[in-house]
C-alpha positions in Angstrom: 14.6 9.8 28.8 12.4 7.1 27.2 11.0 6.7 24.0 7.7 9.1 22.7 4.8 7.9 21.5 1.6 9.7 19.4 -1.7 8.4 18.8 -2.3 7.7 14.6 -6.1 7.1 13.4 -6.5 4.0 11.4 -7.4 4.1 7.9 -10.8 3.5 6.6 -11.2 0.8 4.1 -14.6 2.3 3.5 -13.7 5.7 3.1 -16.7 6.9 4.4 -15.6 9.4 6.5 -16.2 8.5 9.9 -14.0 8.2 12.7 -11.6 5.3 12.8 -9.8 4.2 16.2 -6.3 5.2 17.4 -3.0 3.0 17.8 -0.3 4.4 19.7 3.3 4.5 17.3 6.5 5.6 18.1 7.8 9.2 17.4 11.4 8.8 15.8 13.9 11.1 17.3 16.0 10.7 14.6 18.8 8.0 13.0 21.6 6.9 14.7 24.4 6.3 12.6 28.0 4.2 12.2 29.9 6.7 13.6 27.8 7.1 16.7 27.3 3.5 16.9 31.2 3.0 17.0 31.9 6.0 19.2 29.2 4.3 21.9 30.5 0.8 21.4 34.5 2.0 22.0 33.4 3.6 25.1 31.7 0.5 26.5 34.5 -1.6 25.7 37.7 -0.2 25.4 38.1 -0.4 21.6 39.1 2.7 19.5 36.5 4.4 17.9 38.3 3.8 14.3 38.6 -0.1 15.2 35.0 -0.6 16.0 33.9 1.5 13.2 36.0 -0.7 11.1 34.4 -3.6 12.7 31.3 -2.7 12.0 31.8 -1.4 8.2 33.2 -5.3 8.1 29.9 -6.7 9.6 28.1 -5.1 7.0 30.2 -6.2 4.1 29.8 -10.0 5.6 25.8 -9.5 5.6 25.6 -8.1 2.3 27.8 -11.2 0.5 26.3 -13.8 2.5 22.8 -12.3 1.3 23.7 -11.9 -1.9 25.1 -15.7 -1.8 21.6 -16.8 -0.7 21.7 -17.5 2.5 20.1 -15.9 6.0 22.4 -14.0 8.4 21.7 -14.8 11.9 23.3 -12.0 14.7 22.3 -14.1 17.7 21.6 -11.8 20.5 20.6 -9.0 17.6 18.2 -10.8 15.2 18.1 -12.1 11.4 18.8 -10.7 7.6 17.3 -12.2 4.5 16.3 -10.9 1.2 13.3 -10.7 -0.6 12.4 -10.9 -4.7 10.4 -9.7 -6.9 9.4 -10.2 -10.6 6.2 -10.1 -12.9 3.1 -11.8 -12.5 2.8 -15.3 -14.4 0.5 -18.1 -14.5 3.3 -21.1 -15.3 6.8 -20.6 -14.3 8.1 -21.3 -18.0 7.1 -17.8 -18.9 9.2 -16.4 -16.2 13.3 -16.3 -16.9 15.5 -15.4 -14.4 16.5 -12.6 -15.9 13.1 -11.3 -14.8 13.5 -12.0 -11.2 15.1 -9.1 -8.9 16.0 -8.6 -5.5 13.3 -6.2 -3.7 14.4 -5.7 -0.2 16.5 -6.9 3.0 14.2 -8.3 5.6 15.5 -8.1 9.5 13.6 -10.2 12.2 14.5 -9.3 15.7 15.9 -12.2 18.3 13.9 -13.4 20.8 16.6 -11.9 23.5 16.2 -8.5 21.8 12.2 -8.4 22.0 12.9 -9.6 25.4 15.1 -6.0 26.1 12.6 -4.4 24.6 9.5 -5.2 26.4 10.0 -2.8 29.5 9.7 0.1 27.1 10.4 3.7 29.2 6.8 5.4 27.1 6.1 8.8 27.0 3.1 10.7 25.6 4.5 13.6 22.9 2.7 16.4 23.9 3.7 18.4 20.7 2.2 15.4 18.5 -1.6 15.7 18.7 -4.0 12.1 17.5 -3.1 12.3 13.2 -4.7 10.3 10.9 -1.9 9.0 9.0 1.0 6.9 9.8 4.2 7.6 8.6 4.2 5.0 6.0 0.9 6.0 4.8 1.9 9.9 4.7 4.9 9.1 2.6 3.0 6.6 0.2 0.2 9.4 -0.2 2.9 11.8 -1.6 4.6 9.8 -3.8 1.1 8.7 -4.6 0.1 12.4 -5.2 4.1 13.3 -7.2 2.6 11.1 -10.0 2.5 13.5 -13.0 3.8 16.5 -10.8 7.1 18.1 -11.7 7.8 18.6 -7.8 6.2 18.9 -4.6 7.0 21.2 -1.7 6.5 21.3 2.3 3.8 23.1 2.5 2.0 20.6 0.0 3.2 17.9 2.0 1.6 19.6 4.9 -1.8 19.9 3.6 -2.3 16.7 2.3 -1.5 14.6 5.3 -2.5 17.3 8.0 0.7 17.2 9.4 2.9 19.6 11.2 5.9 21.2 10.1 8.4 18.9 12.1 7.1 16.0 10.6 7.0 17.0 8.1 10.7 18.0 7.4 11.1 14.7 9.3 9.2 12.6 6.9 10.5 14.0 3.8 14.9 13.5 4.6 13.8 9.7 5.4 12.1 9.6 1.7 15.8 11.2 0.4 17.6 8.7 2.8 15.5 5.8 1.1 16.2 7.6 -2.0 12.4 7.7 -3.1 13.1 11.9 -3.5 15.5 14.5 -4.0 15.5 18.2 -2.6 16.5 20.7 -4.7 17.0 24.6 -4.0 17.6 26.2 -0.3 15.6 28.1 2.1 12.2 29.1 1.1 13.0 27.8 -2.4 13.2 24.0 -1.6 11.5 21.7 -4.0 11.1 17.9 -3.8 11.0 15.8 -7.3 10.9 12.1 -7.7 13.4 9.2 -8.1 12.4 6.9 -10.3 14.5 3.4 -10.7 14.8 1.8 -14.1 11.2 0.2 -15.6 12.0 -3.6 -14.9 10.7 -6.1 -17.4 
């Protein structure tokens, strides 16, 4: 079965309220993990499950200090890691110390080969996910947007403000715990969402 797609209206820089066009983005089934990873390699290959999981648990450890060393890590059939800053705003680099300066994210750029794979794309239209005017990214930004000055935020306000059902929902808010962004507390019909907020950086 191939990939599902759903139809996402723009936004409107003018916020005027009329109708923006659609662009087709992909419907995430979910995350595959290390574990699966491993399991699906070993069986391709021969390997043990526990030796390609160690493999790959080493792979990541090799990224991570090369990155952190400075450099790009090129997988050649996979793609490219590098790291991004960030720091304050200044006019002349003599106000700015390095103490200021701080690593913001990991950066991958796929390999030619692999966009090649992935041209032939097996689509499918999700009948369940009807034309909704946010993307994922924007939905998530527009909650923690809205958590500002809230003490939590719940589902069914999740719902609400993007328009969104309940699957997405639930869908959007474990990748903002994943990221670490939120945290759920309580169970059942009790479940609340607060905010994680990282250190003030100078």
């Amino acid at each position: 079965m191939g990939a599902k797609y759903a139809l996402y209206e723009n936004p409107n820089p003018r916020k005027d309220g009329k109708k923006q066009p659609l662009h087709a983005r992909i419907v995430p089934k979910g995350t595959i993990r290390t574990p699966e990873i491993a399991e699906e390699i070993a069986d391709s290959c021969g390997y043990s499950t526990a030796t390609t999981k160690g493999m790959l648990d080493a792979l990541a450890k090799v990224i991570s200090k090369n990155l952190r060393r400075g450099y790009t890590v090129e997988l050649d059939d996979l793609g490219s890691f590098s790291i991004s800053l960030k720091c304050r705003p200044v006019m002349d680099k003599k106000e700015l110390r390095s103490w200021s300066v701080h690593f913001n994210n990991v950066h991958f750029k796929g390999s030619k080969k692999l966009k090649e794979q992935l041209k032939p794309l097996d689509l499918e239209r999700d009948s369940q996910a009807g034309a909704t005017r946010y993307s994922p990214e924007q939905r998530k930004g527009r909650m923690l947007n809205s958590m500002e000055g809230k003490e939590y935020f719940t589902a069914a306000q999740y719902m609400r403000l993007n328009g969104c059902n309940r699957s997405t929902t639930i869908r959007d808010l474990n990748e903002l715990i994943e990221d670490e962004k939120i945290k759920k507390l309580g169970h059942g019909k009790t479940v609340l969402y607060v905010s994680v907020k990282g250190k003030e950086e100078v």
